[in-house]
N, C-alpha and C positions, 0 to 999 in steps of 0.2 A: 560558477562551475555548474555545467547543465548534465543532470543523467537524460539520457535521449533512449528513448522504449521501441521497438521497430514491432510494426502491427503489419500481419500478411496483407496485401491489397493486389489481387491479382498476379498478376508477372513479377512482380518488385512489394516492395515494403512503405508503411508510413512511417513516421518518425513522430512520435508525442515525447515533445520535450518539456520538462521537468525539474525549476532550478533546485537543485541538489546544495547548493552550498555556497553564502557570500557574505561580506565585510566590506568595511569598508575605509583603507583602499583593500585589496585583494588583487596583487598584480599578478597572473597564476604565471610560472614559466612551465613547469612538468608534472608530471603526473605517473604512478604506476599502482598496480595493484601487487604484493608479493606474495607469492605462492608456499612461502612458508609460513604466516602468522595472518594470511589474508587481510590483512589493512591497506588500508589503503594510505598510499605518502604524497602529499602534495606538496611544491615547491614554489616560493613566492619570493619576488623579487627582480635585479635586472636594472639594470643603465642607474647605478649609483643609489637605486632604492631601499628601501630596508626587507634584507632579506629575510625569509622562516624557511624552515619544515615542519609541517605537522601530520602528525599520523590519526585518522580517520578510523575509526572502527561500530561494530554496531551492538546496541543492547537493546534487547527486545527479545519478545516469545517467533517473532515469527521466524519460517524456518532459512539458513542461509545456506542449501545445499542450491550447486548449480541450478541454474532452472533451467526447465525444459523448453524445445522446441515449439512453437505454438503454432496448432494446425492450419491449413488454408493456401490456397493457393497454389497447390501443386500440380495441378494440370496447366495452369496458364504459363508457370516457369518452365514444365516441363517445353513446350510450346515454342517459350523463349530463346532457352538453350539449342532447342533443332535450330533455328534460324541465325542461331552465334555461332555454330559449328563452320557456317557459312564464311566467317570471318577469318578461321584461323589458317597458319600456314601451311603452305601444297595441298591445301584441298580443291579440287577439281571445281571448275565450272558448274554451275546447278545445270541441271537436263531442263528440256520444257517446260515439264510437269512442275518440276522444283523450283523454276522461275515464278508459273504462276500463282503458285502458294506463295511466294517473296510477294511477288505483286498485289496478291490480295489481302496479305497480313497488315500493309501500309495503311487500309481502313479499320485496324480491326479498332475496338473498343479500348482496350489494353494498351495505354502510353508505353508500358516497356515494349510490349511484342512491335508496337508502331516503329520504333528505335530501330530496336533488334531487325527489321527488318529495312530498314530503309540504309544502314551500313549495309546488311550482307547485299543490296541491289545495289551500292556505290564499287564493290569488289568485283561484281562479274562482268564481262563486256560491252560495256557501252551500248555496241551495235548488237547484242542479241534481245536490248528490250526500249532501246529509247525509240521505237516506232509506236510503243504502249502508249507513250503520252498524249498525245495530242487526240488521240480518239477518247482520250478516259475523261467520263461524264461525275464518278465521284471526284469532287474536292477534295476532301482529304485526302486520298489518295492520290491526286495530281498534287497537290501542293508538297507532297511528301517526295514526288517521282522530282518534282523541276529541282526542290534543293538536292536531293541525290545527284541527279545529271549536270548542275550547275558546280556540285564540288569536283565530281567524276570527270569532266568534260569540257574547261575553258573554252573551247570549240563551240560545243553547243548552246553556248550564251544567246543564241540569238532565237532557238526553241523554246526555251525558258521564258524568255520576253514577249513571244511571239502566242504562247500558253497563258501565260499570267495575263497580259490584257482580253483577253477571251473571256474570261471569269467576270462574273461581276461582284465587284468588295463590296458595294454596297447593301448589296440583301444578303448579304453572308453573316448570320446572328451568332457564328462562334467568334470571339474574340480570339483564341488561340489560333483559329483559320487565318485571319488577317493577319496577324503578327507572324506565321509561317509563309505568308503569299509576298509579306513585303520581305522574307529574310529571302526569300527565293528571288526575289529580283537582285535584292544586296548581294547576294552570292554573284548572281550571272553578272552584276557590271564590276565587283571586284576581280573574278578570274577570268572575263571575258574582254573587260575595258569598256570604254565606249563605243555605243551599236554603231551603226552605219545611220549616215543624215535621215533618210526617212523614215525609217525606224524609233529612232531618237527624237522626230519631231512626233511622232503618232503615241509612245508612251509618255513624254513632256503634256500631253493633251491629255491622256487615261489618267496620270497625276494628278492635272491638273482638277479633276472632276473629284477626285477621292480625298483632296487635301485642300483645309489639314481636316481630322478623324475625330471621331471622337472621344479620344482617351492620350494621354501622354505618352505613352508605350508605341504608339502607331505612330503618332507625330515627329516623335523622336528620331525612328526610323526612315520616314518620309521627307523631314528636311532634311538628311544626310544625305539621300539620294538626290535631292532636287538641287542642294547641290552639288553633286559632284555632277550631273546634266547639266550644270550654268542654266537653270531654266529661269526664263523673264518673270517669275512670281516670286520666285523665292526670297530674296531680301523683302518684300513688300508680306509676305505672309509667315514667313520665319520671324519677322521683327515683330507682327500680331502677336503670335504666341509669345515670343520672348518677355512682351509690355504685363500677356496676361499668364504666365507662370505661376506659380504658388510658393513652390519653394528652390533653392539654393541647386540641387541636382538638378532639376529642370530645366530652370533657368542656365546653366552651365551648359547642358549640354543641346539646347538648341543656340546658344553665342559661339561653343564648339564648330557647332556647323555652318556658320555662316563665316566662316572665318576664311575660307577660301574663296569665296564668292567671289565676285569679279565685274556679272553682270546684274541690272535692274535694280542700283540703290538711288535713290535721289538725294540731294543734301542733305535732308532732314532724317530720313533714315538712317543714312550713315553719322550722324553726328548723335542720335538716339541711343544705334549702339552704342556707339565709346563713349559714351556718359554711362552706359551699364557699369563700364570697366572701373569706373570710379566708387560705385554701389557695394560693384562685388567686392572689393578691398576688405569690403567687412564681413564677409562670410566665415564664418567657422568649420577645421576641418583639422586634416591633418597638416605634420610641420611643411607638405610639399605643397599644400592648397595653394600660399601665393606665387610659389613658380610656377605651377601649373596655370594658375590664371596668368600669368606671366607672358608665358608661351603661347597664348591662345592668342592675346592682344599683339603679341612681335607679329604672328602669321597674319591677323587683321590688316595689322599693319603694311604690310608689306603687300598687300592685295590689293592696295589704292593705289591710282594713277597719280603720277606726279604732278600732272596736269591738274588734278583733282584734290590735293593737298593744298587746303587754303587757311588763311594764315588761323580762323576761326576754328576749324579742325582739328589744326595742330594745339591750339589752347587747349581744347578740350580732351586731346589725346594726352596731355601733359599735368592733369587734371589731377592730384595727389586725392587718395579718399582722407576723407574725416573722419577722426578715431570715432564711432558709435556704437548702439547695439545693432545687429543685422538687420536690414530692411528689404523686406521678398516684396515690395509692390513698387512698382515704380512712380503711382504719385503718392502721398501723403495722404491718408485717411480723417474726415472730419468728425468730431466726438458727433455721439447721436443721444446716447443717456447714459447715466452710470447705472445699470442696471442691479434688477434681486431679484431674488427667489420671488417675491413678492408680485413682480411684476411678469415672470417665465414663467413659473408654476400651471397658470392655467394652457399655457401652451400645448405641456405633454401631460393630461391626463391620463393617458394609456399608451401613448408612448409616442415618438415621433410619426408625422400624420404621412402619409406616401408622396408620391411626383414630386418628390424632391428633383433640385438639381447641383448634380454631379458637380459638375465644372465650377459653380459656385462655391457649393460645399468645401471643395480640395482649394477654392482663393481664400477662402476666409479662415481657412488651416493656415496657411502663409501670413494671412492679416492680421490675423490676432498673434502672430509671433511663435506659433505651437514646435514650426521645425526648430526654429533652436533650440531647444532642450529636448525634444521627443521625435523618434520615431514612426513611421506608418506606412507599411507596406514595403521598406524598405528604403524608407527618403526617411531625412531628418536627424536631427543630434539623439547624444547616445546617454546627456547628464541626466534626464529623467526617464521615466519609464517607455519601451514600448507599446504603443497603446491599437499596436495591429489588430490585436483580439479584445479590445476596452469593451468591443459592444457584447463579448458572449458575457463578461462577468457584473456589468452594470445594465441597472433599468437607467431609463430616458432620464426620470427626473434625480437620479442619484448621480447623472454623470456631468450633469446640466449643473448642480449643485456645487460638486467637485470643481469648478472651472470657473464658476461665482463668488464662492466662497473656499478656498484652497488650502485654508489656515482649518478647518472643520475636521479633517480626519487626514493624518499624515503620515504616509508608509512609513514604517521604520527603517526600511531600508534606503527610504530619500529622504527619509529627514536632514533636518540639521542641526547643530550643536550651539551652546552658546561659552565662546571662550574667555576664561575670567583671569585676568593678566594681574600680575604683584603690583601695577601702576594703579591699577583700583578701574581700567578699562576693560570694556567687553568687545567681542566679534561676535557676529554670527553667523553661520555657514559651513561648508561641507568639508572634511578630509580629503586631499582628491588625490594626497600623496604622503608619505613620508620619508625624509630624509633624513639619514644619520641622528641627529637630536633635535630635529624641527619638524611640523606640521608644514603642508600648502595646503591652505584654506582657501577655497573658492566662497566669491560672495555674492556675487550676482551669476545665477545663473543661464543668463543671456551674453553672458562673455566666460564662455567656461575654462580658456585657457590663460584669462588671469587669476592670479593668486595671492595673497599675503600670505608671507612666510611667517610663525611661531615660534621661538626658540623653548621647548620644551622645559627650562629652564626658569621662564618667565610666565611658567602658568600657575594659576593657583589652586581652577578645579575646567572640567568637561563636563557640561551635562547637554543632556538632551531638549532641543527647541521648542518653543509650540508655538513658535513662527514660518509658514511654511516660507520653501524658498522662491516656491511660485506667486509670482505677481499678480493681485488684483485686476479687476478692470481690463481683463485682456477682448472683452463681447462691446465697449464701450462705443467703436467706431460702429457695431453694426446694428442693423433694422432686425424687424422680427423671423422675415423669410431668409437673411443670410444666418441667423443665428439656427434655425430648424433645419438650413443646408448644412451648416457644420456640422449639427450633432447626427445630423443622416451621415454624413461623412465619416464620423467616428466611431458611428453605430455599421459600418460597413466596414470600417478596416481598412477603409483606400479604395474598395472596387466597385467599378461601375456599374458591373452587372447585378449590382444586391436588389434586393424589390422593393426598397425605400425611392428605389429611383428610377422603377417602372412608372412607363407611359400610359 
């Protein structure tokens, strides 16, 4: 349970979240605060678990009358708000004037006023400003007018295309620029369709020069498009990326996109893929993850020519995974050293050294098996910690340590237990649920959704582990520059742009 703190930032709010409250399990269903004894009641339980209520209250000096509003940012809301008035029902057309404020707030500084104003230009007539675009010299602003005109205007799909390759993605140093310039093309060939032949051959060539990018977010993007254009590269560069992915999200959703493809696979390509489809089997997710890979392999499927369906294919399409723990790289990694402090130590004397690289760093996140249990940037399992923010609360050699030696210092809140049975046996591992009068203990936590089950009945005591449940030896396959790209990797939180991995 997170209390989340909202801090003025311009036109809109931050959010500094704050966990408030956890157990473990803690399955939250509700929540209120009551306005007559002020506590707070929280409700725990749901699909056959062991339910509670508890009520929350606070003892302390400090004071718990409402708090106040906290100043800042009221000219930029105010700001905001003129431009959402824009929005609402039977208000008139903006005048000239009032257009060209809409059209200049598209650059402003202020991501909400950017917003605020790029709906109220998707509300007023098409034809009183889509002649702005194609003369307009800021970026940001053009990027912000093509996805307006592109949701406003299936029509003008072909201004939008005709705009966007004008621009050049490659000297454009905002990353937010480029992921708004390719959502703008997304937009124009979902509510436009596909362009006219020459058109469609002349941005299959501006792709082909931009792709793939450098960052997973772009790419992502970019093989959806290439194919839904059936462009000659895409299976040949979509299957690059696929080989060199990192983790389980990634990897999913560039096989997502090649699923329709059609044209430019060769045999070994095509048989590359659906050997993935045998890997992914073992990905960890939710209960729907194997339909969903399910479904993705039926449409693969069905995208191959009969002519092209040979008998070797079809073995391989029929290929059942082997129960394992998850594996995000597609060959096998060779041991290099079992590494220590001993030998890392002198690496980071002051902290991780710069030019790092990225694209490294986020493979050997995958290699050393980190997504299965953890989070980063929003990829990765959920059984151990998020470690988005690992680099603001560790130095170099405390986090390098952490990952060498894991058994050294052990959250309490990921710890594990060690279970002492009337049979005179032990378990050891995590709670990850409770039912009626038995525990489900998780044991390895690279397969988080098995469990042995406790009969509450058969224990003798619970105590706490000082075995951690993270595995040794996870640096073992790598050299010393993939190891200092991961911890750059960690010490960024996932993004590319941090200055561990400036040029």
């Amino acid at each position: 349970l997170y209390a989340v703190h909202l801090i003025p930032k311009g036109s809109s709010y931050l959010g500094r979240v704050e966990e408030f409250a956890s157990a473990q399990p803690f399955p939250l269903t509700d929540l209120l605060v009551n306005p007559e004894d002020g506590a707070m009641y929280v409700a725990v339980g749901g699909r056959k678990v062991q339910s509670g209520l508890y009520r929350v209250t606070y003892v302390g000096e400090e004071s718990t009358a409402p708090a106040k509003s906290v100043p800042g940012g009221e000219e930029a809301r105010k700001r905001r708000q003129a431009l959402e008035k824009f929005v609402q029902r039977d208000v008139k057309p903006a005048s000239q004037n009032q257009l060209n404020k809409i059209w200049s707030a598209l650059g402003a500084q202020d991501r909400g006023i950017r917003h605020a104003a790029r709906v109220a230009l998707e509300k007023q007539p098409v034809a009183n400003w889509k002649k702005k675009l194609l003369p307009e010299t800021n970026p940001v602003i053009a990027s912000a007018a093509m996805i307006a005109l592109a949701r406003a205007d299936g029509k003008s799909s072909s201004d939008v295309l005709t705009k966007a390759m004008s621009l050049n993605y490659r000297t454009e140093k905002s990353w937010q620029q480029r992921i708004d310039l390719l959502r703008s093309i997304t937009l124009a060939l979902t509510r436009g369709g596909e362009p006219q032949a020459e058109q469609k051959k002349k941005l299959i060539a501006w792709l082909d020069r931009i792709y793939p990018a450098s960052t997973p977010e772009e790419n992502r993007d970019l093989s959806a498009i290439m194919q839904f254009l059936q462009a000659p590269s895409a299976a040949r560069k979509g299957m690059a990326l696929l080989r060199g992915a990192s983790g389980q999200e990634e990897q999913i959703g560039y096989a997502l996109n090649l699923r329709h493809l059609k044209s430019g696979w060769t045999s070994l390509l095509r048989e590359s893929y659906f050997k993935w489809f045998a890997r992914a089997g073992n990905f960890k997710g939710g209960a729907r993850l194997s339909n969903y890979l399910d479904g993705i392999k039926k449409d693969a499927i069905a995208s191959v020519p009969e002519s092209l369906m040979t008998v070797g294919l079809k073995k391989i399409i029929e290929t059942k995974p082997q129960s394992s723990a998850p594996q995000f790289t597609f060959e096998p990694r060779a041991f290099v050293k079992n590494w220590t402090m001993k030998d890392m130590a002198p690496w980071v004397p002051s902290g991780v050294p710069g030019k790092r690289d990225f694209k490294n760093g986020r493979q050997m996140f995958g290699a050393g098996s980190c997504y299965a249990c953890h989070r980063i940037g929003g990829e990765g399992g959920a059984v151990g910690p998020d470690l988005t923010s690992v680099g603001g609360k560790f130095g170099a050699y405390d986090l390098l340590e952490s990952i060498v030696d894991p058994g050294k210092e052990i959250s309490d809140q990921y710890g594990s237990s060690v279970f002492s049975l009337s049979d005179g046996s032990q378990l050891n591992g995590r709670i990850m649920n409770m039912r009626n009068n038995e525990y489900w203990v998780n044991t390895d936590m690279m397969q988080p959704s098995s469990v042995t089950k406790v009969k509450a009945e058969n224990l003798t005591s619970i105590e706490p582990s000082a075995i951690s449940m993270m595995p040794p030896g996870l640096l073992n396959t790598m050299d010393k520059e993939d190891v200092l790209d991961l911890m750059a990797y960690l010490i960024a939180g996932g993004k590319s742009d941090h200055e561990l991995f400036a040029r």
